[in-house]
N, C-alpha and C positions, 0 to 999 in steps of 0.2 A: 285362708279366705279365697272365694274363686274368683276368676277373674270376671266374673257376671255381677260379681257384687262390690267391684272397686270403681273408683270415679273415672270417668276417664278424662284424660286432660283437655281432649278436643271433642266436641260434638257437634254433631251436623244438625241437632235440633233445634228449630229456627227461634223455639221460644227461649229456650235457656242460651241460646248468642244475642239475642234483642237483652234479657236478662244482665249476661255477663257485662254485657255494652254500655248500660245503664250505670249499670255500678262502676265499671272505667270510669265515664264519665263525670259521674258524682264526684271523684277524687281527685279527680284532674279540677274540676273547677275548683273544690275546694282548698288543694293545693296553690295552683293558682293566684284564688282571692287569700290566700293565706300572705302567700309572698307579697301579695300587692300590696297589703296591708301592713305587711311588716315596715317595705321602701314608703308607705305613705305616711308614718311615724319620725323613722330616720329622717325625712325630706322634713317633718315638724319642726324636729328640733335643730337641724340645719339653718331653717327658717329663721329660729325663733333667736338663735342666736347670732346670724349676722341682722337683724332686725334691730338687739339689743345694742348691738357693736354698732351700726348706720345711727341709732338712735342718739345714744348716750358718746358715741366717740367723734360724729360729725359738727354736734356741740359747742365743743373748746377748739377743736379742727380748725388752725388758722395759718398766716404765715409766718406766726412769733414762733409757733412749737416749732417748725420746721426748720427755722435761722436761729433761734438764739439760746445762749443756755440758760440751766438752770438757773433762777435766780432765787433762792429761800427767802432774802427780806422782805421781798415782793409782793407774798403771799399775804391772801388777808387784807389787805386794804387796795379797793376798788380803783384808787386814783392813780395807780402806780401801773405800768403795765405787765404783763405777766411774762416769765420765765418760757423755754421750750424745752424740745428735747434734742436738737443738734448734735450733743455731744454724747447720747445714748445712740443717736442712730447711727453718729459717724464708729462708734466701739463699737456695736452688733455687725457693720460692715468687715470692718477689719479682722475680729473675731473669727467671723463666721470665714468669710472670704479664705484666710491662711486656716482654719479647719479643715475646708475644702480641698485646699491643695495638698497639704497634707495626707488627710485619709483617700482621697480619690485613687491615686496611684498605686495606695498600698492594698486597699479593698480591692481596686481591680485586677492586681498580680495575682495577690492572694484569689479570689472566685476563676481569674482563669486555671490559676495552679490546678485546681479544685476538680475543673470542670472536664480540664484537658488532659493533662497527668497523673493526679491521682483518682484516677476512679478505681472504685473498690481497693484499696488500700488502706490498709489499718493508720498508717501516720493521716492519709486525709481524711477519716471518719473521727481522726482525734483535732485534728484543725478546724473541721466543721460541728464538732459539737465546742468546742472551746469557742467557736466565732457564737454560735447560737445561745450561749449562755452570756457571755457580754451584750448580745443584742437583746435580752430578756434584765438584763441587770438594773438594778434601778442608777438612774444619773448621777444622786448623789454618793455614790461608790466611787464615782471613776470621779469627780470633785474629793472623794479623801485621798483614792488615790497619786491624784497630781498636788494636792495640797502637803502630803508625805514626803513626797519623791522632788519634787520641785518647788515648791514654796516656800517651804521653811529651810531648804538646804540652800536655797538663795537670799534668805533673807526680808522676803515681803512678797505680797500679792501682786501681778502681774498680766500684761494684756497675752503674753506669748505664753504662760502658763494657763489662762483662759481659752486658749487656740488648741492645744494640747489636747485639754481635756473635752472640750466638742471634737478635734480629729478621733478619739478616740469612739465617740457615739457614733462617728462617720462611718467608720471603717467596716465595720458587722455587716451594716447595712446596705453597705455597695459589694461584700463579700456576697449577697445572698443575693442581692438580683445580679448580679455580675455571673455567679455560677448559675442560676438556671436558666439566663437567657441564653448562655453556649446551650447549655445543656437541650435547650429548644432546638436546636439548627442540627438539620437533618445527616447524618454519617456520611452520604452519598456525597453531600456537598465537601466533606473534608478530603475525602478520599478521592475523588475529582482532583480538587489544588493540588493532592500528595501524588499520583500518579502522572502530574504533566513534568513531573520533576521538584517541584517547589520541598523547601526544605518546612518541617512543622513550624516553627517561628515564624515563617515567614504567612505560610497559612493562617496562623491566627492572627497576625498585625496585619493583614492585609483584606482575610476574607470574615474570618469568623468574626474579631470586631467592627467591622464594617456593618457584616448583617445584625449584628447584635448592639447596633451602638442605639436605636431609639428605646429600649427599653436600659441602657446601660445608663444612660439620661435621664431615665426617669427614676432608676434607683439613685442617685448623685442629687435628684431633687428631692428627694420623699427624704435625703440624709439634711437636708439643707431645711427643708424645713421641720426638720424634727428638732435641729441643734439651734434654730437661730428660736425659738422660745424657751429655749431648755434654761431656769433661774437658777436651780442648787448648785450645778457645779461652777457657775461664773461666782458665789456667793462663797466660796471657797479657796477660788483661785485667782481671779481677777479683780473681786470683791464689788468696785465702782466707785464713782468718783461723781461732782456736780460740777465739772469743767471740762471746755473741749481739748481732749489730748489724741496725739497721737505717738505717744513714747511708748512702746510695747514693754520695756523694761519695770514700767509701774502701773500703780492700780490703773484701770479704764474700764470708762460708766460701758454698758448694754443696757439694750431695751427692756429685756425682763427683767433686770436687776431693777430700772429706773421705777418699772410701774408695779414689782412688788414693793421696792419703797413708798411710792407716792399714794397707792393704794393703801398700804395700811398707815398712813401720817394720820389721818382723822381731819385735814381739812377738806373745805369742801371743792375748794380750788386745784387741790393734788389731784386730788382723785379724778378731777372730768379732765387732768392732761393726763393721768393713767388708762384713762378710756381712751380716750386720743392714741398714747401708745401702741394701747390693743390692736386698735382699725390700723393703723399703721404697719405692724407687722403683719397683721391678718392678708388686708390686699397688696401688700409686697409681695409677698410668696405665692399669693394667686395669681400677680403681674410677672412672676420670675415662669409658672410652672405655664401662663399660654404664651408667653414668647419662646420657649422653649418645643412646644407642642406647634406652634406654629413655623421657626427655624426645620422643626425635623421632617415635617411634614411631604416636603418634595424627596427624602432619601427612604419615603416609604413608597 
C-alpha cells in the first residue's frame, strides 16, 4: 500500500481535528457520567444501609444495652426491664484489642522484611504470596484452624484462643499496607539516611516508618475493623457467653457472636438489641478510624 493511501495519524485538516475533538469529547463525558453514576449507586446503598442501622438500631439504643447484661428471663414480658450488651462489648474489646497487639508487630516486620530486604527474591515472592492467600481465605479456616490447634488441645473454648484467631486475619492485612507504603517512599530518601552514615535499621525505625506511618495506621485500622465483626472464627474459638467476663482462659460473649445469636432467637425483643449491636459496632470503628485520621493529621 502507498503511503498516499494510509491514514495518517495527525492532520492538519481543520475539519477532521473539530471531528476527532468531538468524538474525544463524547467519551470523556460519557466515561465521566459513567463513573458518576457508578459512585451515585455505591453512595445508595451506603445510604440505605446506615439509614436502616440509624433506623432500626437507634430504637432499642438505651443506657440498659450499654451497662448491663444479658438477661434471657427478661425477654417477652414488657414489665420487667430489658438485658444489654455490656458483656459483648466488654469481649469484642479485649478480643480485638490483644488481636491487635498481636498481629500489629508481626504484620509490620514481616511487610518491612518484604519491602526492604527481600525485593525480588524468590523466598520473599513465597512469603507474599502465602500472606496474600491467608488474606483471601475465608475466616472460618483460620476458626478451624485455632479451634484444632488450641481449643481442643486445651480443653474448651476460650477468650485468648478468640484473640488468636482475629490476630491471624490481622496480620496479612498490615503485611500488605505495611509493604507498599515503604514501597511508596522514594530511594533517594533511603540513600540520603545511608550515606550520612546511618546504619539500614536504623533508617527504617527512624526515617522510613516515620514517613510511612499514616498509611501504616490505616492498614492497622482497615485490620481492626475487619476482625472486630468477623462471627465464624469467635463461634469456634471463643464461642460466647450471657455474662460479663473478663477471664481470657474461658469462653467470652463478642459483639458478633451476641447479635448473631440474638438475631436468629425469633423474639422480637432480641432482635431490636441485635440491631442495637449492629450500630454499635458500625459507628465505633467509624469513631476509632476519624480519631485516628485526626491524631495523624499534623505528621502529614
Amino acid at each position: 500500500m502507498s503511503a498516499t493511501t494510509q491514514a495518517p495519524a495527525f492532520t492538519s485538516d481543520p475539519e477532521t481535528r473539530r471531528r476527532l475533538g468531538r468524538r474525544r469529547a463524547l467519551i470523556d463525558a460519557g466515561v465521566r457520567w459513567f463513573c458518576l453514576g457508578a459512585t451515585v449507586v455505591g453512595l445508595l446503598f451506603l445510604a440505605s444501609i446506615m439509614a436502616t442501622l440509624l433506623w432500626r438500631g437507634l430504637a432499642a439504643l438505651d443506657f440498659i444495652v450499654l451497662t448491663q447484661e444479658f438477661q434471657p428471663t427478661r425477654y417477652g414480658d414488657d414489665t420487667l426491664p430489658k438485658g444489654g450488651l455490656v458483656h459483648a462489648i466488654v469481649g469484642s474489646i479485649l478480643q480485638s484489642g490483644i488481636a491487635i497487639l498481636i498481629g500489629t508487630p508481626v504484620g509490620l516486620l514481616v511487610g518491612t522484611y518484604l519491602a526492604e530486604y527481600a525485593r525480588g527474591s524468590g523466598f520473599g515472592h513465597t512469603v507474599r504470596f502465602v500472606s496474600d492467600i491467608l488474606l483471601s481465605a475465608p475466616s472460618i479456616l483460620v476458626g478451624l484452624f485455632i479451634y484444632q490447634t488450641v481449643v481442643l488441645p486445651t480443653g474448651g473454648f476460650s477468650g485468648i484462643a478468640g484473640a488468636l484467631a482475629l490476630a491471624i486475619i490481622v496480620i496479612p492485612v498490615v503485611v500488605r499496607t505495611t509493604e507498599d507504603m515503604l514501597q511508596l517512599l522514594p530511594n533517594t530518601l533511603r540513600e540520603a539516611v545511608v550515606a550520612l552514615g546511618a546504619p539500614r535499621w536504623k533508617m527504617i525505625t527512624l526515617v522510613a516508618w516515620r514517613a510511612a506511618l499514616p498509611g501504616i495506621v490505616t492498614g492497622v485500622l482497615l485490620a481492626f475493623a475487619r476482625i472486630v465483626g468477623e462471627t465464624a472464627p469467635l463461634l469456634l474459638t471463643s464461642f460466647g457467653n450471657n455474662v460479663l467476663s473478663t477471664d481470657l482462659s474461658r469462653a467470652m460473649a463478642s459483639l458478633p457472636v451476641a447479635i448473631y445469636q440474638q438475631a436468629n432467637s425469633g423474639f422480637p425483643d432480641l432482635i431490636e438489641i441485635a440491631w442495637s449491636g449492629a450500630l454499635i459496632v458500625t459507628f465505633g470503628v467509624l469513631a476509632i478510624n476519624i480519631m485516628a485520621r485526626v491524631a495523624l493529621r499534623p505528621r502529614k
